[in-house]
GUKEGU-790563 format. One record per atom (N, C-alpha, C): residue number from 1; chain; atom name; x, y, z. Coordinates in steps of 0.1 Angstrom, whole numbers, plus 2048, in hexadecimal, padded with zeros to 3 digits. Atoms other than C-alpha are relative to their C-alpha. Layout:
BEGIN
tordren	gutor	gulum	px	py	pz
NUM	A	CA	X	Y	Z
...
% end
This chain:
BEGIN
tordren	gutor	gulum	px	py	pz
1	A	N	808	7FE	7F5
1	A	CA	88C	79A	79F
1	A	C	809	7FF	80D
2	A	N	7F8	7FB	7F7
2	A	CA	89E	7A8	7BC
2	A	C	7F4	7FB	812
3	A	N	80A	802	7F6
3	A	CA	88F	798	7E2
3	A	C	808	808	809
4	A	N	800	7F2	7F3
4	A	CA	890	7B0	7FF
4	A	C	809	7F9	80B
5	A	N	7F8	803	7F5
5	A	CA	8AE	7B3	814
5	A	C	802	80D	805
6	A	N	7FD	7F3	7FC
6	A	CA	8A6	7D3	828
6	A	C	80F	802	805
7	A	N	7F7	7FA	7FC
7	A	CA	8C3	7E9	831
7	A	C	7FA	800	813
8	A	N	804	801	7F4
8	A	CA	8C8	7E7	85B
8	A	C	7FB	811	7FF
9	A	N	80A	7F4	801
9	A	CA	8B1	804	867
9	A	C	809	806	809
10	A	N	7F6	7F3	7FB
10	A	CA	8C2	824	872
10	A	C	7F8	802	80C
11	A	N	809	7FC	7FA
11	A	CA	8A6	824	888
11	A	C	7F5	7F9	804
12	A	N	808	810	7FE
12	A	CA	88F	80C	89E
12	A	C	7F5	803	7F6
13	A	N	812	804	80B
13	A	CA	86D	801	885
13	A	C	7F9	807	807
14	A	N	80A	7FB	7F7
14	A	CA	856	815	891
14	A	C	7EF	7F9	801
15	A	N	80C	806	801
15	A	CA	833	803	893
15	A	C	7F4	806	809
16	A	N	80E	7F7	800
16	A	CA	80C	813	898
16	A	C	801	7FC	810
17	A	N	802	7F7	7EB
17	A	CA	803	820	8C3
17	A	C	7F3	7F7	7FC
18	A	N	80B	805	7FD
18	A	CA	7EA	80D	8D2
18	A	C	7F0	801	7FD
19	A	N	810	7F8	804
19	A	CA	7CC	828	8CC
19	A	C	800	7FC	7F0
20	A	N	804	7FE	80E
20	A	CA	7CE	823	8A5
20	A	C	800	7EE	7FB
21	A	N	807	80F	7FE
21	A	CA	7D0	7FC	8AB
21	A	C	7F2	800	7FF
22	A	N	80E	803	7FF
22	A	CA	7AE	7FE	8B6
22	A	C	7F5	807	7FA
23	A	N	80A	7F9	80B
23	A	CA	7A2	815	89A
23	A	C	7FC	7F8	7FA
24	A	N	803	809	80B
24	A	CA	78F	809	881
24	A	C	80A	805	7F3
25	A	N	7F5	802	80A
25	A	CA	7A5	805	861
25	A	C	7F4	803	7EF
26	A	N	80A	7F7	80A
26	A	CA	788	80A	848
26	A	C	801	80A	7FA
27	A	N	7FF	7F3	80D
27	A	CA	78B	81E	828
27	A	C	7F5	7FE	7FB
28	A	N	80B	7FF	806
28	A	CA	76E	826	814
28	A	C	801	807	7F0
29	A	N	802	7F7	80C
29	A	CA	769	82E	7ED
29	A	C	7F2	803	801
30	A	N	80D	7FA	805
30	A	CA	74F	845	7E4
30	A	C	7FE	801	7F1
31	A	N	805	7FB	809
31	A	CA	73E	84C	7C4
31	A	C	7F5	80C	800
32	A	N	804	7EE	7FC
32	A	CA	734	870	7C0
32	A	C	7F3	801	7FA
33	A	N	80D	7FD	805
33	A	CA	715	868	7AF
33	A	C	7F7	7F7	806
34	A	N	809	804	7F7
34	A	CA	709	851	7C9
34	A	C	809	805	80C
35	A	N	7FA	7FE	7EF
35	A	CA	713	863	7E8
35	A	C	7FD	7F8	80F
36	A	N	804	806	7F8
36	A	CA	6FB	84E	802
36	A	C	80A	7F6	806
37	A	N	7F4	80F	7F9
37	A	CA	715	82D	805
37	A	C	809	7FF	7F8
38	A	N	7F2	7FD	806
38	A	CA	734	828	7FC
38	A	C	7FF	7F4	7F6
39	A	N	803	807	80D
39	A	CA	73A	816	7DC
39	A	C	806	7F0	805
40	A	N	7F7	809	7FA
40	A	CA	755	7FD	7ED
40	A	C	80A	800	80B
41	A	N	7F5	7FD	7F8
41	A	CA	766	7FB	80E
41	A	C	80B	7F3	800
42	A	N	7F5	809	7FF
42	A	CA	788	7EF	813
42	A	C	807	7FF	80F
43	A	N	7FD	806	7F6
43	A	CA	798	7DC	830
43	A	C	810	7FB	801
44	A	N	7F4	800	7FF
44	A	CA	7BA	7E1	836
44	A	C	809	7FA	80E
45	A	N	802	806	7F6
45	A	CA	7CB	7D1	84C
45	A	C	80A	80D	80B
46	A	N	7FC	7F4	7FD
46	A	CA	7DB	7F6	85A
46	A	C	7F9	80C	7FC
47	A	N	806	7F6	807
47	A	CA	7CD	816	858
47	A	C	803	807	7F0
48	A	N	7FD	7FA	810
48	A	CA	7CB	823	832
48	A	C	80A	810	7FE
49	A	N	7FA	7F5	7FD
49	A	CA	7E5	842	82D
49	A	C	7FB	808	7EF
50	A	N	800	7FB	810
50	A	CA	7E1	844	806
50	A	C	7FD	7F3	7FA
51	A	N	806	80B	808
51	A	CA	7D1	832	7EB
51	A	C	800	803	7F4
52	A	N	800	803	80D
52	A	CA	7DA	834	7C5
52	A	C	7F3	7F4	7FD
53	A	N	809	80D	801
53	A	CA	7B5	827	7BD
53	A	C	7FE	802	7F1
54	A	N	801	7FF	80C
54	A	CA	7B1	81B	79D
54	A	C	80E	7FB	7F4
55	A	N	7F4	806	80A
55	A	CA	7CF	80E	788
55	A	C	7F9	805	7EF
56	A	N	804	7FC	80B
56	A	CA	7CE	81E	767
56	A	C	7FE	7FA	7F4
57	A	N	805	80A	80D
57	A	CA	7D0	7FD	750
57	A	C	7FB	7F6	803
58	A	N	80B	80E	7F7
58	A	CA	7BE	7E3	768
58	A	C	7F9	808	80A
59	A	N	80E	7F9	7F5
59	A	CA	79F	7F8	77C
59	A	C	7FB	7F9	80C
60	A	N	804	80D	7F5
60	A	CA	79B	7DA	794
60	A	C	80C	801	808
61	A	N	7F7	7FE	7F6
61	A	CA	7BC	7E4	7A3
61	A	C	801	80C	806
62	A	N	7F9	7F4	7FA
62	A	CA	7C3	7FC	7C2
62	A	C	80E	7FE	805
63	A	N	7F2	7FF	7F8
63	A	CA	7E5	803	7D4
63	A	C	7FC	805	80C
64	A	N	7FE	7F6	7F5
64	A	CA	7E9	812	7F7
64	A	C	805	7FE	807
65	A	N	7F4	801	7F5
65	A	CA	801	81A	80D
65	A	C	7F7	802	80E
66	A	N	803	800	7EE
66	A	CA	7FA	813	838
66	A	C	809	80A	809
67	A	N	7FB	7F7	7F6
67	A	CA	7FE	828	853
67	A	C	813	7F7	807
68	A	N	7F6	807	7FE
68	A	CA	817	809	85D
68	A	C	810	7FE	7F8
69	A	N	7F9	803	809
69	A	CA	82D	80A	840
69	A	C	7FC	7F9	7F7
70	A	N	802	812	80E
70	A	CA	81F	7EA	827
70	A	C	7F9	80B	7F8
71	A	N	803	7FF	809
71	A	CA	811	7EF	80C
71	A	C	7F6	7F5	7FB
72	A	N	80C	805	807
72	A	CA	7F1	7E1	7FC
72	A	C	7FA	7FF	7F3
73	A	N	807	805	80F
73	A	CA	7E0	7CE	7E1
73	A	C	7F5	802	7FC
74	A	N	812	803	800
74	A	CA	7B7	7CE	7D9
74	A	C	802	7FD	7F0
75	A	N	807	805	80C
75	A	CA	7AA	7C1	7BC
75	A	C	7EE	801	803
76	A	N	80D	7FB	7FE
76	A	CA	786	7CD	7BE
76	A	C	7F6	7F6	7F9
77	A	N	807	809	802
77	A	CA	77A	7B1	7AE
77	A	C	7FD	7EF	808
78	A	N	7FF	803	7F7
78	A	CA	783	79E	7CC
78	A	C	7FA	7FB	812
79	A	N	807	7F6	7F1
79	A	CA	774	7B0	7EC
79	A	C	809	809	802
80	A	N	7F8	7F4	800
80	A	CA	781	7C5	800
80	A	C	80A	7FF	807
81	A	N	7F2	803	7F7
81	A	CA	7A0	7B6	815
81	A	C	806	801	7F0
82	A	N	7F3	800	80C
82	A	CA	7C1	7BA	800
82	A	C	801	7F0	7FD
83	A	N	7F9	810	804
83	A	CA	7CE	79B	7EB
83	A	C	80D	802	801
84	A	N	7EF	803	7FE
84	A	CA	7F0	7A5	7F4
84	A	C	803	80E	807
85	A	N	7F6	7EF	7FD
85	A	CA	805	7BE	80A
85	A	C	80B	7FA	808
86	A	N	7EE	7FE	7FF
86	A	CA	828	7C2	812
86	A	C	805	7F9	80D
87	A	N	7F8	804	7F2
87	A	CA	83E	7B1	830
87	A	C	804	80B	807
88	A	N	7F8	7F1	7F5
88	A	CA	84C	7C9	84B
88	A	C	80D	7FF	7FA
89	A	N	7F0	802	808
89	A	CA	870	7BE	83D
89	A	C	7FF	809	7F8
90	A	N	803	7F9	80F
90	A	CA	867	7CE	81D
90	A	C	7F7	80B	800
91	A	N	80B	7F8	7FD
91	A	CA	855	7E8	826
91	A	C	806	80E	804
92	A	N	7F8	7F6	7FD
92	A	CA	85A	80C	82E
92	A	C	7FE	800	815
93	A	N	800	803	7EF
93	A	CA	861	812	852
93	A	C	7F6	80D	808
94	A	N	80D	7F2	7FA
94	A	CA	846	833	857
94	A	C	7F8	7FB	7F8
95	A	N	80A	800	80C
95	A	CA	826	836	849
95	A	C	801	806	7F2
96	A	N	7FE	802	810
96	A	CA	824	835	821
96	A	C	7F6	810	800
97	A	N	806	7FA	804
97	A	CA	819	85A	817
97	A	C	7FA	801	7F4
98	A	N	807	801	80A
98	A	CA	817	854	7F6
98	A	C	806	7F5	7F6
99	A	N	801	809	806
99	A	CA	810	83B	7DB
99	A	C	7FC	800	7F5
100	A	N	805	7FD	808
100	A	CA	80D	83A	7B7
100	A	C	802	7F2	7F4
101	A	N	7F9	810	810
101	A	CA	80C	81C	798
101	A	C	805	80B	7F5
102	A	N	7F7	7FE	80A
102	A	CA	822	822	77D
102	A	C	7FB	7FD	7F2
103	A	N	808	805	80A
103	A	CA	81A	822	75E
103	A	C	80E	7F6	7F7
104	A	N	7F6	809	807
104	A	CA	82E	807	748
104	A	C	7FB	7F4	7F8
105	A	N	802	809	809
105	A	CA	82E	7E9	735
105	A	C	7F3	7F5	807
106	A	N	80F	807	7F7
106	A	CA	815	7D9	755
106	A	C	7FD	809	806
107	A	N	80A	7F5	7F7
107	A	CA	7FE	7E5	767
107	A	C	7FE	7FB	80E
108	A	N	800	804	7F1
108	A	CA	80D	7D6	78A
108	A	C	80B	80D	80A
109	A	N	7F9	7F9	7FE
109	A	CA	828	7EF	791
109	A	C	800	80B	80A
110	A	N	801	7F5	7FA
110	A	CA	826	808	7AD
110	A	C	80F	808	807
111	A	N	7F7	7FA	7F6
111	A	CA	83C	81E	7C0
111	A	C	7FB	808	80B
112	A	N	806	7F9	7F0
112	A	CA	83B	82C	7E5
112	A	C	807	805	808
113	A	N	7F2	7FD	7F8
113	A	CA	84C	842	7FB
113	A	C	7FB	80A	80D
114	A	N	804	7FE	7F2
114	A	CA	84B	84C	820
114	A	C	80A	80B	804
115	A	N	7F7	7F6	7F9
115	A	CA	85B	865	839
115	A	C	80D	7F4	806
116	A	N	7F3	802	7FB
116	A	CA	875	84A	83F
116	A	C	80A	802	7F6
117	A	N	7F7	7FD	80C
117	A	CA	889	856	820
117	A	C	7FD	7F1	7F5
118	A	N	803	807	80B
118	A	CA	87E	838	80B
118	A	C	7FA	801	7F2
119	A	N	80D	7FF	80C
119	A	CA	870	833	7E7
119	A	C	803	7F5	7FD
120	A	N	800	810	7FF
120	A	CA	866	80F	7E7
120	A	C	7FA	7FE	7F3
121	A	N	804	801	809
121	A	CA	85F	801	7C3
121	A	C	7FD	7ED	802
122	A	N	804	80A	7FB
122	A	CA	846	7E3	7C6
122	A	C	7F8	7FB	7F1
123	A	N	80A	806	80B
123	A	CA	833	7CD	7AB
123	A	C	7F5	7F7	807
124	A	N	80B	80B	7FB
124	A	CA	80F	7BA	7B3
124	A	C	807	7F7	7FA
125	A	N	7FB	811	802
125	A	CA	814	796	7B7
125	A	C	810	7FE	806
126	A	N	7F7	7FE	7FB
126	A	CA	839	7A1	7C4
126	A	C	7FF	808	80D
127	A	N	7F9	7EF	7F6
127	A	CA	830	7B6	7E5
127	A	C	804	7F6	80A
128	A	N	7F3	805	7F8
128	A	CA	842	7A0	7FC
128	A	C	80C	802	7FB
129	A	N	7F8	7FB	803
129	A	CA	85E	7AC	7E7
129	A	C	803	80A	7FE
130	A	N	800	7F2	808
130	A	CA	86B	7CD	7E0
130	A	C	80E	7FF	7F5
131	A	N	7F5	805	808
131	A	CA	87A	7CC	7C1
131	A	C	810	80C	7FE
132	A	N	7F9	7F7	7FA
132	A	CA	88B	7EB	7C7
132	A	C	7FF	80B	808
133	A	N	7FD	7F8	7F1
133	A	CA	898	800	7E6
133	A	C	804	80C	7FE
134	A	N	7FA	7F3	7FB
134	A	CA	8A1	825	7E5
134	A	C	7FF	805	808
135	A	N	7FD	7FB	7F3
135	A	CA	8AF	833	803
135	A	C	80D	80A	800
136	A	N	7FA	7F7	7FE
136	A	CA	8C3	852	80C
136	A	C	80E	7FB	802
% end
């Protein structure tokens, strides 16, 4: 287990403009066979960019990448705040376009990768660490 010693940044951190501060951050699942309310909203603590919902061998987990860079936990059996998401250290330095779990021997494993040239490889219960860093 490898702990996060970002590379210095080619480039200051960039972090979310005041107008999207004071958005709401609010995601919403639907179910298409009850369309009237959403089945479960989630509360992120940044706007949501992408969401791997669903983990394909534990169903009570989502992933999702922030407009900020982190990365996010839920467990749906929970609520709807994350039980875990990523440090800025560890983190990509743009927002996370996309996000996917892995399939493997667990079912915590994700990977994520942004317009800052990263692909960050993270485990639940590890996202204050990134266990591995690829960078250009």
């Amino acid at each position: 287990m490898h702990t996060c010693v970002p590379p210095p940044p080619s480039r200051p951190l960039q972090f979310q403009d005041w107008r999207i501060e004071r958005a709401s951050h609010a995601s919403y699942i639907w179910d298409v066979n009850s369309p009237n309310e959403p089945e479960m909203a989630l509360h992120p603590v940044a706007s949501l960019c992408c969401l791997d919902a669903y983990n394909p061998k534990q169903q009570d987990l989502l992933v999702g990448g922030l407009y900020n860079g982190l990365v996010s936990f839920w467990d749906t059996r929970k609520g709807p705040s994350p039980v875990e998401t990523s440090v800025i250290a560890c983190s990509h330095r743009d927002p996370v376009y996309d996000i996917c779990w892995l399939a493997g021997k667990t079912a915590t494993d994700c990977v994520s990768t942004s317009t800052d040239g990263q692909v960050l490889y993270s485990h639940y219960g590890y996202a204050y660490r990134v266990l591995r860093m690829y960078s250009p």
